[in-house]
mmCIF file as gemmi writes it, N, C-alpha and C atoms, coordinates in Angstrom:
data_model
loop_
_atom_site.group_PDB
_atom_site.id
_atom_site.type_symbol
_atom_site.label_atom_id
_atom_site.label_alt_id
_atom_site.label_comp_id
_atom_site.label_asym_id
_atom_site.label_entity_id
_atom_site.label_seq_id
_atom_site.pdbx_PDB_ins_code
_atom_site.Cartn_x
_atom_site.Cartn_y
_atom_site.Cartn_z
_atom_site.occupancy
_atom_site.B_iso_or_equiv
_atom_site.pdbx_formal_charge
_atom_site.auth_seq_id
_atom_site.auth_asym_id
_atom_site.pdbx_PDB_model_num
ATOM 1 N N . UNK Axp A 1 ? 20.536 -130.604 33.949 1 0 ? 1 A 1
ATOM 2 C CA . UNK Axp A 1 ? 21.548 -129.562 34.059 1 0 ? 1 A 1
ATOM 3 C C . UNK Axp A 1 ? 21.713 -128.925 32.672 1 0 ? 1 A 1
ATOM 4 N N . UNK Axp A 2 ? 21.895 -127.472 32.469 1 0 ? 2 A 1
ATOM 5 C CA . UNK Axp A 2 ? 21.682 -127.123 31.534 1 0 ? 2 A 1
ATOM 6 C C . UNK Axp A 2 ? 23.466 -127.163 31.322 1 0 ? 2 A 1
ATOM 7 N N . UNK Axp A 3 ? 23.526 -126.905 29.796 1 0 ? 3 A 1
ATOM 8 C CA . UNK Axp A 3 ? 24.635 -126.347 28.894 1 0 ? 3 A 1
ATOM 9 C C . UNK Axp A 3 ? 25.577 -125.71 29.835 1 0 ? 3 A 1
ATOM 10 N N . UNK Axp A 4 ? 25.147 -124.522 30.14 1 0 ? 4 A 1
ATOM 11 C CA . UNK Axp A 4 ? 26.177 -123.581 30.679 1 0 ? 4 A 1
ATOM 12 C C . UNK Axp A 4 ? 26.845 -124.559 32.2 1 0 ? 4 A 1
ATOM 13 N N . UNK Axp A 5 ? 26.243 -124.951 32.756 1 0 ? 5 A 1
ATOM 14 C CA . UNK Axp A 5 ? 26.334 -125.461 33.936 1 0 ? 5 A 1
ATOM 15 C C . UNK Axp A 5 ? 26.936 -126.752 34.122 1 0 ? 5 A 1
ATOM 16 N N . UNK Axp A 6 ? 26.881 -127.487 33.061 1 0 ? 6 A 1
ATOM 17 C CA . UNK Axp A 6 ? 27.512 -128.493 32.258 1 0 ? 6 A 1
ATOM 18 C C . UNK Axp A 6 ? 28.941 -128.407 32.043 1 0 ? 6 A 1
ATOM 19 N N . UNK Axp A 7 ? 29.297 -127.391 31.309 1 0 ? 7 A 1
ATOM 20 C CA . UNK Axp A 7 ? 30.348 -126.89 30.707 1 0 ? 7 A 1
ATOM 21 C C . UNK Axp A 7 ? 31.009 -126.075 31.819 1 0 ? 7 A 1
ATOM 22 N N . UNK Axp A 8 ? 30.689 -125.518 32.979 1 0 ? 8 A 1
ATOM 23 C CA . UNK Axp A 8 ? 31.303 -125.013 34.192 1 0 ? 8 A 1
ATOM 24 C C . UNK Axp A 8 ? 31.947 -125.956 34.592 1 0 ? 8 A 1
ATOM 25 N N . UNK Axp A 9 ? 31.198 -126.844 35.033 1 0 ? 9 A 1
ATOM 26 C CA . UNK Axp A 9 ? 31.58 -128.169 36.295 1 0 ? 9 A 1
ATOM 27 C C . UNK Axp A 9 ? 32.886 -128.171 35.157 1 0 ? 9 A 1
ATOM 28 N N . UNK Axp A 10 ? 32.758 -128.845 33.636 1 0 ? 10 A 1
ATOM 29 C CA . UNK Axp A 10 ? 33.598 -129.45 33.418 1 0 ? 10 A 1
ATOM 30 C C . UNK Axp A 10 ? 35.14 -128.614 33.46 1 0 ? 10 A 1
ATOM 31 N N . UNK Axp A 11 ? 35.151 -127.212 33.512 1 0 ? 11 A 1
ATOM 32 C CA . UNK Axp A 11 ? 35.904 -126.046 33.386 1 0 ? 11 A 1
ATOM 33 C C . UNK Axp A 11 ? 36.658 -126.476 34.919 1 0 ? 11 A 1
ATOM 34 N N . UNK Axp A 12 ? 35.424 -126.266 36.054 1 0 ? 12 A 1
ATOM 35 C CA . UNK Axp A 12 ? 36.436 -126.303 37.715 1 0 ? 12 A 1
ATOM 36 C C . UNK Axp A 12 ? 37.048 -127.554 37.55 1 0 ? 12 A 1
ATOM 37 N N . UNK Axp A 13 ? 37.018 -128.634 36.814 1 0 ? 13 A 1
ATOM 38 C CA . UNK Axp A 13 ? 37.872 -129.925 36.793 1 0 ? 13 A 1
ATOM 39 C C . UNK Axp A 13 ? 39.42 -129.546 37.054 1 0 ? 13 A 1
ATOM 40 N N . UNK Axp A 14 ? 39.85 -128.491 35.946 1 0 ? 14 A 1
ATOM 41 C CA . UNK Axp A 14 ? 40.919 -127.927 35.338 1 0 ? 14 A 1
ATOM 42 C C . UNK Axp A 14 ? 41 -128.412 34.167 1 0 ? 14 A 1
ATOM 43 N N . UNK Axp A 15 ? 39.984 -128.961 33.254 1 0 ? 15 A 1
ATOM 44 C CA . UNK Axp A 15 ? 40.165 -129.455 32.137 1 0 ? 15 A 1
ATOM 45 C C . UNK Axp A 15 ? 40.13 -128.127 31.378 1 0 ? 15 A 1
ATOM 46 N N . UNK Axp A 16 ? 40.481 -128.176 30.168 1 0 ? 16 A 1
ATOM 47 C CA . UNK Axp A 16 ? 40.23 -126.852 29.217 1 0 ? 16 A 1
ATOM 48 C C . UNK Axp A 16 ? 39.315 -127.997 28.069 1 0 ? 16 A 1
ATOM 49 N N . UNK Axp A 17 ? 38.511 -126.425 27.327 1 0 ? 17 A 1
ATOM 50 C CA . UNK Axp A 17 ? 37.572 -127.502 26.114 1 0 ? 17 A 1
ATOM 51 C C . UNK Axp A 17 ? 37.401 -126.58 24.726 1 0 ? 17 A 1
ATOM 52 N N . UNK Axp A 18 ? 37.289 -127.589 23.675 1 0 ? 18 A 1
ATOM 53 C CA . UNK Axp A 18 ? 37.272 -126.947 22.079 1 0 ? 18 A 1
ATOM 54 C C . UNK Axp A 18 ? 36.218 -127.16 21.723 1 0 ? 18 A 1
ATOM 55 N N . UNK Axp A 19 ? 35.679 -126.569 20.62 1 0 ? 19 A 1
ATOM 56 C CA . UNK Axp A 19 ? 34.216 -126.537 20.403 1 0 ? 19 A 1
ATOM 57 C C . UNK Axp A 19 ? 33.961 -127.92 19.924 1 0 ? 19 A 1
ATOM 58 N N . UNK Axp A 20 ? 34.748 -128.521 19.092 1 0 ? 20 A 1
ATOM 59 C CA . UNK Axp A 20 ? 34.731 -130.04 19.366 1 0 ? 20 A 1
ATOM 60 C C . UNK Axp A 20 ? 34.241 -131.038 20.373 1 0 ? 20 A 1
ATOM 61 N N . UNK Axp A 21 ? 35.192 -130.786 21.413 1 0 ? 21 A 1
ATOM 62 C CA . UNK Axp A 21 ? 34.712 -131.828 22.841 1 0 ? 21 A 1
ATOM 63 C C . UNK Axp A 21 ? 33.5 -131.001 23.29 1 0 ? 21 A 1
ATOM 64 N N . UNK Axp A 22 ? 33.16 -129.811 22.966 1 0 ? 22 A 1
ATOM 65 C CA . UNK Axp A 22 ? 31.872 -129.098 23.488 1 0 ? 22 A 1
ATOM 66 C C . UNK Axp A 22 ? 30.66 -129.908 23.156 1 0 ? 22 A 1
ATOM 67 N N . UNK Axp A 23 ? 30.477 -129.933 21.564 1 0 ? 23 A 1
ATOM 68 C CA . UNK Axp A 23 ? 29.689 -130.743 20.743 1 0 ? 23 A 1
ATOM 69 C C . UNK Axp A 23 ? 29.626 -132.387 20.808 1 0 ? 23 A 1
ATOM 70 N N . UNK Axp A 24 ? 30.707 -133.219 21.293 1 0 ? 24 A 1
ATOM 71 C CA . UNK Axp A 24 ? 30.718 -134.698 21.788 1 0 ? 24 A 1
ATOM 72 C C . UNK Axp A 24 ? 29.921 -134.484 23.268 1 0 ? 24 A 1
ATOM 73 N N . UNK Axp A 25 ? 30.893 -133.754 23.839 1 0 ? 25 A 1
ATOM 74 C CA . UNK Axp A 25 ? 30.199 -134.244 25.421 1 0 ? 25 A 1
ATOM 75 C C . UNK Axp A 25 ? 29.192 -133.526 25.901 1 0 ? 25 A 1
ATOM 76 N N . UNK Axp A 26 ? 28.799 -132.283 25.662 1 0 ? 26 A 1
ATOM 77 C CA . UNK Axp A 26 ? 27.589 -132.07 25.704 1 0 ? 26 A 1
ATOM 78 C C . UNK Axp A 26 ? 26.245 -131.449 24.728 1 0 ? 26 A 1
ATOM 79 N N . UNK Axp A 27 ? 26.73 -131.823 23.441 1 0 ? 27 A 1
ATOM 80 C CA . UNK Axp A 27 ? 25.621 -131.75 22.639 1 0 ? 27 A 1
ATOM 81 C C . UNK Axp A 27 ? 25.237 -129.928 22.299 1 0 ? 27 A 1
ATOM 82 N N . UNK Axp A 28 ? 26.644 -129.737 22.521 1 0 ? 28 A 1
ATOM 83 C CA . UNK Axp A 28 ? 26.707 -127.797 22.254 1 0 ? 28 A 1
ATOM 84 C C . UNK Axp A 28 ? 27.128 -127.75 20.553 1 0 ? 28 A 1
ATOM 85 N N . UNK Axp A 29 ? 26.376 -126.958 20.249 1 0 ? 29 A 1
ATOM 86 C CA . UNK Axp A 29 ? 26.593 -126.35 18.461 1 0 ? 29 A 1
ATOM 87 C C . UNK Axp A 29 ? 27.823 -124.857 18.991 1 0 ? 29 A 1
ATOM 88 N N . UNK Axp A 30 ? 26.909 -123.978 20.193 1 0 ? 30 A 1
ATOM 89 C CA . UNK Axp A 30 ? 27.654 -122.53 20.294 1 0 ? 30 A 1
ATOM 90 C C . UNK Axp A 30 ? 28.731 -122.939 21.619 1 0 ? 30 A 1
ATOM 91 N N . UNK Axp A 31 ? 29.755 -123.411 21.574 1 0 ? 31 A 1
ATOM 92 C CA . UNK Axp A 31 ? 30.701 -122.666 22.76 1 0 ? 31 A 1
ATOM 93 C C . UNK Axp A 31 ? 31.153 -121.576 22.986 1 0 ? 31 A 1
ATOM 94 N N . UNK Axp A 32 ? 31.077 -121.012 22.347 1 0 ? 32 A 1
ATOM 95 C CA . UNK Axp A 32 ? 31.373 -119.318 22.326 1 0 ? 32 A 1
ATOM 96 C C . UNK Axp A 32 ? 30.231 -118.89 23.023 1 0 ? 32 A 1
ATOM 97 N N . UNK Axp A 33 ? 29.055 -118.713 22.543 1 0 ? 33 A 1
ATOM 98 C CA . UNK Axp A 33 ? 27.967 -117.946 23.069 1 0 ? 33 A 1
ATOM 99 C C . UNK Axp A 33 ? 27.874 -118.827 24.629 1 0 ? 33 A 1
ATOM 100 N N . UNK Axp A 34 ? 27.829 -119.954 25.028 1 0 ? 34 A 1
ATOM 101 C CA . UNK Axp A 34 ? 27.833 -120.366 26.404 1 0 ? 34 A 1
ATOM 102 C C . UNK Axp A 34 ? 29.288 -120.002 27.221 1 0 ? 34 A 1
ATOM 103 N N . UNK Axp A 35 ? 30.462 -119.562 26.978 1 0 ? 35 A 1
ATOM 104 C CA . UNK Axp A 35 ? 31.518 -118.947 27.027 1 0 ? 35 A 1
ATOM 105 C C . UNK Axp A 35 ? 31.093 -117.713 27.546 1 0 ? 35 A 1
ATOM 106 N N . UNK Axp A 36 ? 30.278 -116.922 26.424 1 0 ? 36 A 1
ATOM 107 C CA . UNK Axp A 36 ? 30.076 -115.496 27.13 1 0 ? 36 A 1
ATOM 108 C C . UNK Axp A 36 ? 29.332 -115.452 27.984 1 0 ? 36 A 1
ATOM 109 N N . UNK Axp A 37 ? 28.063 -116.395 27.971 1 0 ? 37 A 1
ATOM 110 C CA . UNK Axp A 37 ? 27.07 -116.376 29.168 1 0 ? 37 A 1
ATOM 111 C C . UNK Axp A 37 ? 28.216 -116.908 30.385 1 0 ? 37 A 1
ATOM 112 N N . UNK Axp A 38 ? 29.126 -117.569 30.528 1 0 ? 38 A 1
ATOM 113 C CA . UNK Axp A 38 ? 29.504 -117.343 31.925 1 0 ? 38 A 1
ATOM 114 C C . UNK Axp A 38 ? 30.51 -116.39 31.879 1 0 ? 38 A 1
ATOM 115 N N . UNK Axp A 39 ? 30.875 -115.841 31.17 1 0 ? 39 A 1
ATOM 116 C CA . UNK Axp A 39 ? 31.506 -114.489 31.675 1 0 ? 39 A 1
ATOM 117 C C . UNK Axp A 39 ? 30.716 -113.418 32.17 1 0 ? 39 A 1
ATOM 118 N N . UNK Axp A 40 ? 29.722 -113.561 31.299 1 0 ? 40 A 1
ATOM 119 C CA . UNK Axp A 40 ? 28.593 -112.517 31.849 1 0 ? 40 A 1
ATOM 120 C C . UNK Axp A 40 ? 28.634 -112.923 33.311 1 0 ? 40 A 1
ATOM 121 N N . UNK Axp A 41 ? 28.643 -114.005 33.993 1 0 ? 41 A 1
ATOM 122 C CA . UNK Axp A 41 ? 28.519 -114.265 35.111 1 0 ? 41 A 1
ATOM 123 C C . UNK Axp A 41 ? 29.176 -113.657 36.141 1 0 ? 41 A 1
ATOM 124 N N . UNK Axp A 42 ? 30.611 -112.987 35.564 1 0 ? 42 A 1
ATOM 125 C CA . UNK Axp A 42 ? 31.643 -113.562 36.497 1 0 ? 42 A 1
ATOM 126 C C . UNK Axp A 42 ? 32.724 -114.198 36.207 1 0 ? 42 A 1
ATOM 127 N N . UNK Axp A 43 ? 32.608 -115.511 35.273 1 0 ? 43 A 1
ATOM 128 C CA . UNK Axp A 43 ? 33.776 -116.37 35.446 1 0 ? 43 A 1
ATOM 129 C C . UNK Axp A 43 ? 35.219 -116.015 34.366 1 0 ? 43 A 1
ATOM 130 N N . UNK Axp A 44 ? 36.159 -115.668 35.423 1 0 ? 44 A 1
ATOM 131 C CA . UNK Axp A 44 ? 37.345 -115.058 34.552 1 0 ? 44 A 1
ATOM 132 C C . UNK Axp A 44 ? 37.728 -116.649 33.227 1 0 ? 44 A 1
ATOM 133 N N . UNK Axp A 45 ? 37.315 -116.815 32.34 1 0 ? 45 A 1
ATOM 134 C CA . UNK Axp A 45 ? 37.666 -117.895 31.427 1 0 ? 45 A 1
ATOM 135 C C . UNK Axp A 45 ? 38.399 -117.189 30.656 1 0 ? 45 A 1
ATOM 136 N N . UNK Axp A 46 ? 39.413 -118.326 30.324 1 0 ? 46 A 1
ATOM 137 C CA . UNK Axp A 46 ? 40.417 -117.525 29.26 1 0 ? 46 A 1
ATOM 138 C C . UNK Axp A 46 ? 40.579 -117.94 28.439 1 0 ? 46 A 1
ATOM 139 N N . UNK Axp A 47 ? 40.335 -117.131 27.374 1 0 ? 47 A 1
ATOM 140 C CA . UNK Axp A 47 ? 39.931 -117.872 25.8 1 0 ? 47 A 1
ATOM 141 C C . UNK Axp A 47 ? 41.191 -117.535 24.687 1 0 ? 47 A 1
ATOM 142 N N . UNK Axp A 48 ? 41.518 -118.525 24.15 1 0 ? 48 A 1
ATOM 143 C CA . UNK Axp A 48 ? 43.409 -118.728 23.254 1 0 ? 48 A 1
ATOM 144 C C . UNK Axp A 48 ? 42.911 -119.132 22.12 1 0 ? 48 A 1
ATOM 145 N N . UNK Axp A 49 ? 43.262 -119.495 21.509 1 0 ? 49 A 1
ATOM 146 C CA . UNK Axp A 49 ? 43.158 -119.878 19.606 1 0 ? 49 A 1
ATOM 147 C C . UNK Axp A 49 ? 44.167 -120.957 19.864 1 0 ? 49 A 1
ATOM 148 N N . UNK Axp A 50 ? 44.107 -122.253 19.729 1 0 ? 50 A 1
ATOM 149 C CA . UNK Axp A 50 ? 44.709 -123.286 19.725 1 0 ? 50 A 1
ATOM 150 C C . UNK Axp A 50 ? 45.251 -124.051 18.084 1 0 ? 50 A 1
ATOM 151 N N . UNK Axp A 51 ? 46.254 -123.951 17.703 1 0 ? 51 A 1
ATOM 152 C CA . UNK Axp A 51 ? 46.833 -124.119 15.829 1 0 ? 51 A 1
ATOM 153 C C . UNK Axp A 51 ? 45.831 -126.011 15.863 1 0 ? 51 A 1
ATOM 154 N N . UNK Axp A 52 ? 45.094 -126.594 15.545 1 0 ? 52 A 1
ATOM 155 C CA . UNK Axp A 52 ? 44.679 -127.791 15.259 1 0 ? 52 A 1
ATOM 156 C C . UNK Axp A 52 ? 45.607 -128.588 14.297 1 0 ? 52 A 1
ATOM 157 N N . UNK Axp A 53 ? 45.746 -127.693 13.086 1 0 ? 53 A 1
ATOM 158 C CA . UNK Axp A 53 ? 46.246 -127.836 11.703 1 0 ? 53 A 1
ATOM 159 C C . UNK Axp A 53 ? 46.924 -127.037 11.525 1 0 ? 53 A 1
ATOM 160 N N . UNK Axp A 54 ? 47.732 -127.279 10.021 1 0 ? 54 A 1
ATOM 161 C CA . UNK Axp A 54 ? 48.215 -126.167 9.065 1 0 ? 54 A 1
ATOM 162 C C . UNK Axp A 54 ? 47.2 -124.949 9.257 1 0 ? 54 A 1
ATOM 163 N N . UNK Axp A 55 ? 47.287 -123.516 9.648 1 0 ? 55 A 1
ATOM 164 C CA . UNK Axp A 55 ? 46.292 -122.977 9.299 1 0 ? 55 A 1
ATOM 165 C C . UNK Axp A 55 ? 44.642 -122.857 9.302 1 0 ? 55 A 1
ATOM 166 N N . UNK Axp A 56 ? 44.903 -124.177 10.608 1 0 ? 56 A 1
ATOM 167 C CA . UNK Axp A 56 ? 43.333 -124.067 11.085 1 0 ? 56 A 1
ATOM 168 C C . UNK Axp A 56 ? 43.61 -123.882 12.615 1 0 ? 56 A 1
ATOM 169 N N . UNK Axp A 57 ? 42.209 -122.765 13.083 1 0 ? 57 A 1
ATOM 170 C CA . UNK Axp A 57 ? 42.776 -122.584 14.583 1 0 ? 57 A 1
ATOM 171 C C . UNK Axp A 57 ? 40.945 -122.985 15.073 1 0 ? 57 A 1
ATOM 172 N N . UNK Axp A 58 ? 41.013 -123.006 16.221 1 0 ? 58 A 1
ATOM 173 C CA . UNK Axp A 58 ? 39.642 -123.076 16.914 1 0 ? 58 A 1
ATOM 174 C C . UNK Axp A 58 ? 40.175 -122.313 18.341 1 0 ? 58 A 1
ATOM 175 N N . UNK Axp A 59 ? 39.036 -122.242 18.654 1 0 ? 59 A 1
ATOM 176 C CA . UNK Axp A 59 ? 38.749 -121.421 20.319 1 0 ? 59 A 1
ATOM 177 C C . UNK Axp A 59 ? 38.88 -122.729 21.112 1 0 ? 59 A 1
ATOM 178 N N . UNK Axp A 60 ? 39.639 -122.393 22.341 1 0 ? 60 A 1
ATOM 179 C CA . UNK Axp A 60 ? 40.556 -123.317 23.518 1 0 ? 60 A 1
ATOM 180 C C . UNK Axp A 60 ? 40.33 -122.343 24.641 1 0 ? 60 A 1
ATOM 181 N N . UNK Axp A 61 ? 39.219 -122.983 25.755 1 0 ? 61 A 1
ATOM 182 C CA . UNK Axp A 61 ? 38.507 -122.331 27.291 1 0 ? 61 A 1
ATOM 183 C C . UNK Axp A 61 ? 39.599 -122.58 27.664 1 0 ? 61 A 1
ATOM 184 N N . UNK Axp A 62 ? 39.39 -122.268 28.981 1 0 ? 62 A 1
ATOM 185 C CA . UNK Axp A 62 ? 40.224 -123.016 30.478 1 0 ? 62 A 1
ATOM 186 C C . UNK Axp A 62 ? 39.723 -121.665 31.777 1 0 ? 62 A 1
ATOM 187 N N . UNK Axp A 63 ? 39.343 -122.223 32.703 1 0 ? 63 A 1
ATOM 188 C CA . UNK Axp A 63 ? 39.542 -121.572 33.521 1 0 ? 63 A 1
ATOM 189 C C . UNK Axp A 63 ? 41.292 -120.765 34.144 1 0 ? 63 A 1
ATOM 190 N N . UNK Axp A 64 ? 41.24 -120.011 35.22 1 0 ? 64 A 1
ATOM 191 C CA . UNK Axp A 64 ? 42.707 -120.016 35.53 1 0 ? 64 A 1
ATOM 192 C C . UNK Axp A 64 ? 42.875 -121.034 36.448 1 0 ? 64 A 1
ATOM 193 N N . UNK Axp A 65 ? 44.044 -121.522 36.983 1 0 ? 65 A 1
ATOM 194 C CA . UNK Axp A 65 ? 44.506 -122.389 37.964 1 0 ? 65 A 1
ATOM 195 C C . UNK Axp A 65 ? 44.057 -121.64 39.69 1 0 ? 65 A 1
ATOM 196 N N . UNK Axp A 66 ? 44.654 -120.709 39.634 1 0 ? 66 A 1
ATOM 197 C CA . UNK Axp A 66 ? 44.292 -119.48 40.849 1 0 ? 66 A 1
ATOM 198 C C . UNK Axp A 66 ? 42.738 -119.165 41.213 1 0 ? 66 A 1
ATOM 199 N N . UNK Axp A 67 ? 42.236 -120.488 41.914 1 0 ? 67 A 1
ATOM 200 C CA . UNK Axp A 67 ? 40.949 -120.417 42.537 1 0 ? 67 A 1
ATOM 201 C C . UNK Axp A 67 ? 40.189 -119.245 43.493 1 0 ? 67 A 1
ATOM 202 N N . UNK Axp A 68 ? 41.299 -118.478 43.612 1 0 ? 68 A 1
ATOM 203 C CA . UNK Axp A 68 ? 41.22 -116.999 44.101 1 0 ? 68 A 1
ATOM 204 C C . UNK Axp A 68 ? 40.401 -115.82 42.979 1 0 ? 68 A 1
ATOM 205 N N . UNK Axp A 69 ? 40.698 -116.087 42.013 1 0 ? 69 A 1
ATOM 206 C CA . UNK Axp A 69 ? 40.498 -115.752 40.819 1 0 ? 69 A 1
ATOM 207 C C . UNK Axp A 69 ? 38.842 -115.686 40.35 1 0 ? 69 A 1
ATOM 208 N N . UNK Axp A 70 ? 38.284 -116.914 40.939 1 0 ? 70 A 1
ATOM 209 C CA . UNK Axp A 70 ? 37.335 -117.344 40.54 1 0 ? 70 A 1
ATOM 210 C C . UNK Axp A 70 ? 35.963 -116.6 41.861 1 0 ? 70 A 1
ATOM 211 N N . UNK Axp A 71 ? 34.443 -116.303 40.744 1 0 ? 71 A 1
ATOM 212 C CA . UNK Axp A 71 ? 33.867 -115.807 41.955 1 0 ? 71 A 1
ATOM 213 C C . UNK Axp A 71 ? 33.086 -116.402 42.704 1 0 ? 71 A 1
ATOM 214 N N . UNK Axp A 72 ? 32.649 -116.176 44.012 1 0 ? 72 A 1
ATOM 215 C CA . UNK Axp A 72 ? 31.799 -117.067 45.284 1 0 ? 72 A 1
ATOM 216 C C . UNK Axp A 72 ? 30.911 -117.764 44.778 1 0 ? 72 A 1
ATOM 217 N N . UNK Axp A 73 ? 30.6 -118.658 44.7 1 0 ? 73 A 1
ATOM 218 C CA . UNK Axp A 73 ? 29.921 -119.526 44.469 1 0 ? 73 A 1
ATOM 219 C C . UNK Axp A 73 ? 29.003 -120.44 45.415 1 0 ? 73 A 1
């Protein structure tokens, strides 16, 4: 299973993910660029800036909750 497809499944969980847990659990350097490849898709993901630290932020996925939202699959 590739990256992108990887990182979907784990998205319909309702989990949300940081480029951190990207890089532990599936061995991703770019979450961003696999981010845009499923938007390119289709998938409404919604991307926030999450504070980590003082002054440090990272990129925070999540799908929406509203499975309506989401396309046929």
């Amino acid at each position: 299973m590739n990256q992108n497809k990887q990182i979907l499944a784990y998205l319909k969980t309702g989990a949300a993910i940081t480029p951190l847990e990207a890089l532990r659990m599936f061995s991703c350097f770019r979450l961003a660029g696999r981010i845009y490849d499923l938007k390119q898709e289709g998938w409404p993901i919604i991307s926030e800036r999450l504070e980590v630290e003082r002054d440090k932020r990272v990129g925070h996925y999540r799908l929406p909750t509203d499975k309506s939202l989401w396309p046929d699959t």
